[in-house]
C-alpha positions in Angstrom: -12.6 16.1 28.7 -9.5 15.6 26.6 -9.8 16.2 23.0 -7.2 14.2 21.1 -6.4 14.9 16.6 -5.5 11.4 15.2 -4.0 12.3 11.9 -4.3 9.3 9.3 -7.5 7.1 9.2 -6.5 4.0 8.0 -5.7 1.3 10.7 -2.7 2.7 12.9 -5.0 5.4 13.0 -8.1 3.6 13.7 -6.7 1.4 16.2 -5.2 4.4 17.9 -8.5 6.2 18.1 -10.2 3.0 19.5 -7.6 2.4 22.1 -8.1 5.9 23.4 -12.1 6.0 23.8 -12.5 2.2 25.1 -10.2 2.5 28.0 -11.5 3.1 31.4 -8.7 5.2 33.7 -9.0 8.3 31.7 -12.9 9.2 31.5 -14.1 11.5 28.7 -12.0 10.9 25.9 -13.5 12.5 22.3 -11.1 11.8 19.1 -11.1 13.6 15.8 -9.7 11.1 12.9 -8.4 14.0 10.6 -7.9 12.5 6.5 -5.9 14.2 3.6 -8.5 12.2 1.7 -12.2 12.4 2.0 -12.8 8.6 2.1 -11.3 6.9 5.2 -9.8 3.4 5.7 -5.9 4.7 4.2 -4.5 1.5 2.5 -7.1 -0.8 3.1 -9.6 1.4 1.0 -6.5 2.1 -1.5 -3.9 0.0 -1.0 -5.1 -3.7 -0.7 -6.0 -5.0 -4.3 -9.4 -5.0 -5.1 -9.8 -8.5 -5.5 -8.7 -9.3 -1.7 -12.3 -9.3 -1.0 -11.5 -11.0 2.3 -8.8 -8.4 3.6 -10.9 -5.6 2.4 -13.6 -6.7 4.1 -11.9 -5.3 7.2 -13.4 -2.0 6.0 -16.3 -3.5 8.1 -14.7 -3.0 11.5 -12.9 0.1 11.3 -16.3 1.4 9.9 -17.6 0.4 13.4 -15.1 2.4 14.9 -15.6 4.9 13.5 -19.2 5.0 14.1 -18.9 5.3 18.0 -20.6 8.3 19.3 -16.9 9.5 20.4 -15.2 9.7 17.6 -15.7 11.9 15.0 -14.2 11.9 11.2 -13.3 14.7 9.4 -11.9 14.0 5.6 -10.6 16.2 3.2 -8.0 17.8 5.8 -4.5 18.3 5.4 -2.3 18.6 8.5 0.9 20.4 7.6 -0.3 22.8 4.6 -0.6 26.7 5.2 -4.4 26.2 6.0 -3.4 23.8 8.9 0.2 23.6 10.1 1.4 21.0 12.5 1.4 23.7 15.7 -1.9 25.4 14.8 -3.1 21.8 15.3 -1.7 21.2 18.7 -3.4 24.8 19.5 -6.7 22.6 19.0 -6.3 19.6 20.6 -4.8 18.4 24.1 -2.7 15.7 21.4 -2.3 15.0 18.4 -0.6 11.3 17.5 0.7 11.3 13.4 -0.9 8.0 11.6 0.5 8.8 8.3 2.3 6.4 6.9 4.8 6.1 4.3 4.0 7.5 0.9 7.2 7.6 -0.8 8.4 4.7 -2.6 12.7 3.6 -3.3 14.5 4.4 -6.5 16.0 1.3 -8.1 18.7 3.7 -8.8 20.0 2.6 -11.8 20.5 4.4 -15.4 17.8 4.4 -17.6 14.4 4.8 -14.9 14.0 7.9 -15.9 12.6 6.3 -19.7 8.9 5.7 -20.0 7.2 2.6 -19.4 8.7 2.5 -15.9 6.5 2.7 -12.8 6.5 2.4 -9.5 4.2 0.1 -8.1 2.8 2.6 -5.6 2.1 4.4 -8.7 0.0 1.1 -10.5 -1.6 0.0 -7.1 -3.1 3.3 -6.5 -4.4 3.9 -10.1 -6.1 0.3 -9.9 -7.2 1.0 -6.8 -8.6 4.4 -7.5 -7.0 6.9 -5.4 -7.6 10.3 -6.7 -4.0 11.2 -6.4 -3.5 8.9 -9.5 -6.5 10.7 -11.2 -3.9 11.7 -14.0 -1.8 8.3 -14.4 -2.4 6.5 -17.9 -1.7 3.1 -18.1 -2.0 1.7 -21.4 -1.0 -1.9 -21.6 -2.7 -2.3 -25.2 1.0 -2.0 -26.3 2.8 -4.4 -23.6 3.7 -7.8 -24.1 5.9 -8.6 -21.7 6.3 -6.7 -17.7 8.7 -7.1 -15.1 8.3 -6.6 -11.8 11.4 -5.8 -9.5 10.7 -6.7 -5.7 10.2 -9.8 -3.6 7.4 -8.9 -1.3 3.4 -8.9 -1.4 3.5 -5.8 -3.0 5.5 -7.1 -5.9 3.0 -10.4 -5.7 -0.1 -8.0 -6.1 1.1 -5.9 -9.6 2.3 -9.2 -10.9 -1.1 -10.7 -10.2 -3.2 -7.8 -11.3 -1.4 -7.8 -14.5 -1.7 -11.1 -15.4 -5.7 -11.6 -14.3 -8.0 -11.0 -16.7 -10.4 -8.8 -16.9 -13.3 -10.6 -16.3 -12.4 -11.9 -13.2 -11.8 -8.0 -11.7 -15.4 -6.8 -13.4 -17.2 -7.8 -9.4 -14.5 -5.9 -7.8 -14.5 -2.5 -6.8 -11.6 -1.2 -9.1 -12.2 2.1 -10.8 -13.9 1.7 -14.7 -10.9 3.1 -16.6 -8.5 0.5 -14.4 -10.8 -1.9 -15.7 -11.0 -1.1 -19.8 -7.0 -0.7 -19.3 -6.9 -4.5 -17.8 -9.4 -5.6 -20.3 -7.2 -4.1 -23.7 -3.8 -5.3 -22.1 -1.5 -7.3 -24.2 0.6 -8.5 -21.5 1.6 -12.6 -22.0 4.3 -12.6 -19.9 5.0 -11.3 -16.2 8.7 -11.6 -14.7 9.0 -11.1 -11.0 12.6 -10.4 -10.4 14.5 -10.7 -7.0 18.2 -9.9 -6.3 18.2 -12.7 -3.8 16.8 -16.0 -3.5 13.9 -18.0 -2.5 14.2 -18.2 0.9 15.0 -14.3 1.8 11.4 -13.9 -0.2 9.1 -11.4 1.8 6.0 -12.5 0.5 3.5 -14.7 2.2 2.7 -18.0 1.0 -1.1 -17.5 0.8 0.0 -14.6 -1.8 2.2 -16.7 -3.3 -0.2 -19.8 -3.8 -2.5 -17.1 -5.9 -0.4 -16.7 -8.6 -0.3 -20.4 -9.3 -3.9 -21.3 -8.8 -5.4 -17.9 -11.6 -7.2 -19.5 -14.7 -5.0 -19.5 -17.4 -1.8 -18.7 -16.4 1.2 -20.6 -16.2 3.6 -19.9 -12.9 6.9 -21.3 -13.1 10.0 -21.2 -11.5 13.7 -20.9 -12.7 15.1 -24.7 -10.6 18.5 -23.6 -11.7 17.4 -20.2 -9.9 16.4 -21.8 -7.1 19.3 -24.4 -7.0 21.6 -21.3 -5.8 19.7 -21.1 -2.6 21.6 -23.4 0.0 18.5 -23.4 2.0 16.1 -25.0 -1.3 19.2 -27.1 -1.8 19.4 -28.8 1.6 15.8 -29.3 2.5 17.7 -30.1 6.2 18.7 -27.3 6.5 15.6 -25.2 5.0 13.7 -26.8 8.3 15.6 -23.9 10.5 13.6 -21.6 8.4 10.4 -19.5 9.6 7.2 -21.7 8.7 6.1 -19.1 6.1 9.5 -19.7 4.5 9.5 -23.3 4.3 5.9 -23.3 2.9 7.1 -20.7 -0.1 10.0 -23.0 -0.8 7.6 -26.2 -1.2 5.3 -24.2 -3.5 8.4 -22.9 -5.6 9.3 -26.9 -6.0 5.8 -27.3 -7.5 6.7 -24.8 -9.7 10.2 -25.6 -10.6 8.8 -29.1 -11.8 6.4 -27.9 -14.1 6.7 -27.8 -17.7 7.1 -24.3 -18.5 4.5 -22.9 -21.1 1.7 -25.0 -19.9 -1.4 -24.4 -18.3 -3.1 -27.4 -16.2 -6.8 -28.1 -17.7 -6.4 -25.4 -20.9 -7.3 -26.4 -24.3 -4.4 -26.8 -26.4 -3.0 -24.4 -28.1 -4.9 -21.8 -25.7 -2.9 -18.7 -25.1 -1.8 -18.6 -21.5 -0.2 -15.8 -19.5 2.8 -17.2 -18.2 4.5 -15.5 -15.0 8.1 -16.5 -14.5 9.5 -16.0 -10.7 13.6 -15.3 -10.9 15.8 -15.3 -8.7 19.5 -13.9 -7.8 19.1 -11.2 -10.4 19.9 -7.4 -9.8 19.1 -5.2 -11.7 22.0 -3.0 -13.7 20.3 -0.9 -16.6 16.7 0.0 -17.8 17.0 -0.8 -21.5 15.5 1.7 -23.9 14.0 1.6 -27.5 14.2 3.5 -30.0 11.4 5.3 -29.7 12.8 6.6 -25.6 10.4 3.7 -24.3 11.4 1.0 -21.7 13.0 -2.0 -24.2 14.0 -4.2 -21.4 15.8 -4.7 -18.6 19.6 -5.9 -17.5 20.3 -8.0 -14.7 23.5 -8.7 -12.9 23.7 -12.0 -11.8 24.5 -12.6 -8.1 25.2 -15.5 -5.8 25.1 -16.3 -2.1 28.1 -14.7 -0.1 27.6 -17.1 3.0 26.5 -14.3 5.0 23.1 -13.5 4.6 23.6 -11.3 1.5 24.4 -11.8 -2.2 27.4 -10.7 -4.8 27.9 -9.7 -8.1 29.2 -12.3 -10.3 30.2 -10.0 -13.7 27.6 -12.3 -16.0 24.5 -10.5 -17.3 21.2 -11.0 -18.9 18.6 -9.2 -20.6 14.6 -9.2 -20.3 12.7 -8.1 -23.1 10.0 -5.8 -21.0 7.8 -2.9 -22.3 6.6 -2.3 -18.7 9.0 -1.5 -15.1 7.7 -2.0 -11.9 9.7 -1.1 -8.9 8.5 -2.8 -5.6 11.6 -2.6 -3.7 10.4 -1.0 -0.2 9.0 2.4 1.1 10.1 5.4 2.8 8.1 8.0 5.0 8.3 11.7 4.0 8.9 14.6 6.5 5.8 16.3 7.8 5.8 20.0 7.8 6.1 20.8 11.2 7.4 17.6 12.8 11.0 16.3 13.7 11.9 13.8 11.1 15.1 10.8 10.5 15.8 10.5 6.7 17.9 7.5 7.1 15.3 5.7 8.5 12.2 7.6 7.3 10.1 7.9 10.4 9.6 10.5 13.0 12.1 10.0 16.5 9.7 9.1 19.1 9.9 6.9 22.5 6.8 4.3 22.7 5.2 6.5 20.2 6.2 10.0 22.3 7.7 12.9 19.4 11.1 13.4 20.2 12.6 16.8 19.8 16.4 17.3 20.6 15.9 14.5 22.5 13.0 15.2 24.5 9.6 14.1 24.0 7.2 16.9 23.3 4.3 17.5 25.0 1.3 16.5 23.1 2.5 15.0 20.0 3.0 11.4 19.4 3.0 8.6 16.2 1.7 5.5 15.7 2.1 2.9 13.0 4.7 3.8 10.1 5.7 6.8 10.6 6.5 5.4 14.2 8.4 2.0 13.0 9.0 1.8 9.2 7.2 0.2 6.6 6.9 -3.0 8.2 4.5 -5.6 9.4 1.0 -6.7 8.2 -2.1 -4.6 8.7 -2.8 -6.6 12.6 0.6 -5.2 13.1 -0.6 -1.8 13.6 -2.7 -2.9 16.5 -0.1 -3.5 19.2 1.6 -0.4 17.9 -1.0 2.1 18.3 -1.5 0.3 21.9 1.3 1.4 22.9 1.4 5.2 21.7 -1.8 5.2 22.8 -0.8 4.3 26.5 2.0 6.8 26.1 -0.6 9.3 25.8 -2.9 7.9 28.5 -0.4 8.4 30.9 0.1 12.2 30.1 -3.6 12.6 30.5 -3.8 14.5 33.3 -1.2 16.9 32.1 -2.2 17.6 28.8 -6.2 17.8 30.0 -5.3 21.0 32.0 -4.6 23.3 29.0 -8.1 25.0 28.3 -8.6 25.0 24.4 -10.5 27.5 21.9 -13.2 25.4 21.3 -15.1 22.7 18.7 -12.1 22.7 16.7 -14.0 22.6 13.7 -15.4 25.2 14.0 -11.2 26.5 13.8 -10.9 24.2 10.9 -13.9 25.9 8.5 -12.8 29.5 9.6 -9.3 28.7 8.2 -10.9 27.9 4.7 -11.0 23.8 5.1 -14.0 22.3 4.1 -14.1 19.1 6.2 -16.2 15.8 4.8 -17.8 14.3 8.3 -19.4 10.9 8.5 -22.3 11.8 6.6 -20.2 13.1 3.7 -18.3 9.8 3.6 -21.7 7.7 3.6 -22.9 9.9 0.3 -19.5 8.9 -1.3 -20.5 5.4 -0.8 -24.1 5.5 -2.0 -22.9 7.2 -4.8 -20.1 4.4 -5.9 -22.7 2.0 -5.3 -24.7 4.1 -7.8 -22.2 4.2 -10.4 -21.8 0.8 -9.7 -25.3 -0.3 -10.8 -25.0 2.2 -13.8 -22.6 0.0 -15.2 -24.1 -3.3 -14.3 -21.3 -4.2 -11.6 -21.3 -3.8 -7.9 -20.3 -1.1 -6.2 -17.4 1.3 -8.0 -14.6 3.7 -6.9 -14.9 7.2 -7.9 -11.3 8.0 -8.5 -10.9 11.5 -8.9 -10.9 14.4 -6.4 -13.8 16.3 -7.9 -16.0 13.1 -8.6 -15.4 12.2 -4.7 -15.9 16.1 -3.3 -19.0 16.6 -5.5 -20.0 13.2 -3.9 -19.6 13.6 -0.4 -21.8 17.6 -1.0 -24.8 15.4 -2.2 -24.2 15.6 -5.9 -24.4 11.8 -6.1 -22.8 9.6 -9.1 -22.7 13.3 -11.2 -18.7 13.2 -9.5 -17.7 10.2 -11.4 -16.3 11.5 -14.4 -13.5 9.5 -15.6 -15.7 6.3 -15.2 
């Protein structure tokens, strides 16, 4: 038999572990999907936003992975602390492949981000989304009027959409309760998403993109002086050597470009409307502060096109009024304890998913998704990537399979003071959600806070969902 740790249960993880149990050349294949957290799914459970019902719904077939007879979860473990260091782990297991993401978000860098009011929107997305790290993060939007989001991909798409839904439309999702009263006593009117370049270079997807314009009262326009910078939105000729996804954002941003702005299609007049204004070729300089050492605002540079793909500095400025920062400007993994790691690029060296060390791969220890290849791609992204490691390890099979090991290694796990959630665990976390759910008269609810989830997962039902 050859026992393999897959570290990370979200879907690099989950693909990995499928991959390994459904081939046929290497008989006998048992996988352990070891979780930090003790809820599974990674960023699908706390990363896509709650009211991507559709996306979310892959929940539903990782679950079924997770179910086979072969593979066995064990939450509420963390690889690379005292209890469980990286080579204690390979002590346990024939291999171990690292599914573990990339945690850390980028620093805009610029004076000022320090001041409060500005986030980043790792920090919103998991507090709407209820991960218990963010147990402690307050977001009160009673006082904010107008936000600005810094970023040009789906990330920065989701934040500016969450903030300018309204409540009542996130009530049948899963978000968290105090997410929810935040949402519900926000003041925000107005939602800038900022990006240094211009409409083409965008990284968001056009189905993301279409959102913002089609929400109930709220106004999405575009800056067509912004736009008019981009060659490529300029010459609609030349736009049609663009990717399809980038044509179709630059026809939506026309729509929006000819729109009066400040007006809401089928609201009564003299309704108050959210409006969310997309810029473009704007980079930002300064965070602004206030008097009382809150986020004021926020100063652009302007920039233009340099003909090669990039943009300059032109020396004019502006300011946006803003009592709310977002950054959403890209992610970076964050060493492991225990495992080689390349700051510049923030992943681990590996070749087709095989740990490098000195330049050697290392027997038994292997990465998959983006801790392999950076934060890129789409969640079906991680498939073909965990293939791959996953064959990498497949064809060190019958090497690895002929070191005996210790044992059930959890059995290893409790003796060194871990207290594992397994399956069963997991399901209690969900029954008791869906019992908070009902106690509120919505559907099923996150528990967002460690103890609410641990208390949980050891039977004491909806008792853990303090904070609600």
């Amino acid at each position: 038999m050859l026992r393999v740790a897959v570290v990370g249960s979200g879907p690099s993880g989950v693909y990995a572990a499928q991959t390994l149990v459904q081939q046929r050349e290497v008989p006998g294949v048992r996988v352990d999907v070891l979780d930090r957290l003790p809820a599974p799914y990674g960023l699908v459970r706390y990363g896509v936003a709650p009211d991507h019902e559709k996306i979310k719904s892959l929940q539903g077939s990782l679950r079924t992975v997770l179910e086979d007879e072969r593979i066995r979860f064990l939450g509420n473990v963390e690889v690379g602390g005292p209890a469980l260091p990286a080579r204690r782990l390979l002590e346990l297991y024939h291999a171990v492949v690292y599914c573990v993401g990339a945690a850390r978000d980028r620093l805009l860098g610029i004076p000022g981000e320090e001041l409060a009011g500005v986030h980043s929107a790792t920090a919103f997305v998991s507090w709407y989304s209820g991960h218990p790290d963010a147990a402690a993060e307050v977001f009160d939007l009673s006082g904010v009027e107008a936000a600005v989001v810094v970023g040009a991909g789906n990330v920065a798409v989701d934040v500016t959409r969450i903030l300018a839904r309204g409540a009542a439309e996130l009530a049948p999702t899963d978000m968290p309760q105090p997410a929810l009263g935040a949402l519900a006593d926000s003041g925000v009117r107005r939602v800038s998403m900022v990006a240094r370049r211009g409409p083409s270079q965008g990284k968001f997807t056009t189905k993301e993109l279409r959102e913002l314009g089609a929400l109930p009262g709220v106004d999405a326009w575009a800056n067509p002086a912004e736009l008019a910078l981009d060659p490529l939105y300029a010459d609609p000729g030349a736009a049609a050597a663009l990717p399809a996804v980038a044509r179709r954002n630059l026809e939506v941003l026309r729509g929006w470009a000819g729109a009066a702005p400040g007006t809401v299609p089928g609201a009564e007049p003299g309704a108050v409307a959210r409006r969310i204004a997309l810029r473009f070729y704007l980079r930002p300089v300064e965070v602004l502060g206030g008097p009382d050492g809150r986020v004021a605002g926020l100063r652009f540079e302007r920039t233009a096109p340099d003909g090669r793909g990039g943009v300059t500095g032109t020396g004019v400025h502006e300011d946006v009024e803003a009592q709310l920062v977002l950054r959403s400007v890209g992610y970076m993994g964050v060493p492991l304890a225990g495992l080689p790691f390349d700051p510049a690029k923030g992943t681990v060296p590996h070749a087709a998913g095989r740990v490098l060390r000195a330049g050697r791969a290392s027997v038994g220890e292997y990465v998959a998704g983006w801790v392999k290849r950076g934060p890129t791609g789409v969640i079906g992204t991680n498939r073909p990537c965990a293939k791959e490691t996953a064959s990498s390890l497949l064809q060190d099979a019958g090497a690895l399979a002929r070191r005996d090991l210790p044992g059930d290694p959890l059995d290893a796990l409790r003796a060194a003071g871990l207290r594992p959630v397994e399956w069963p665990g997991w399901l209690a976390i969900e029954s008791a959600e869906a019992a908070l759910g009902h106690s509120l008269g919505r559907r099923s609810v996150k528990i967002p806070d460690w103890a609410g989830l641990l208390a949980a997962a050891n039977g004491a039902g909806a008792a853990g969902a303090a904070g609600a």
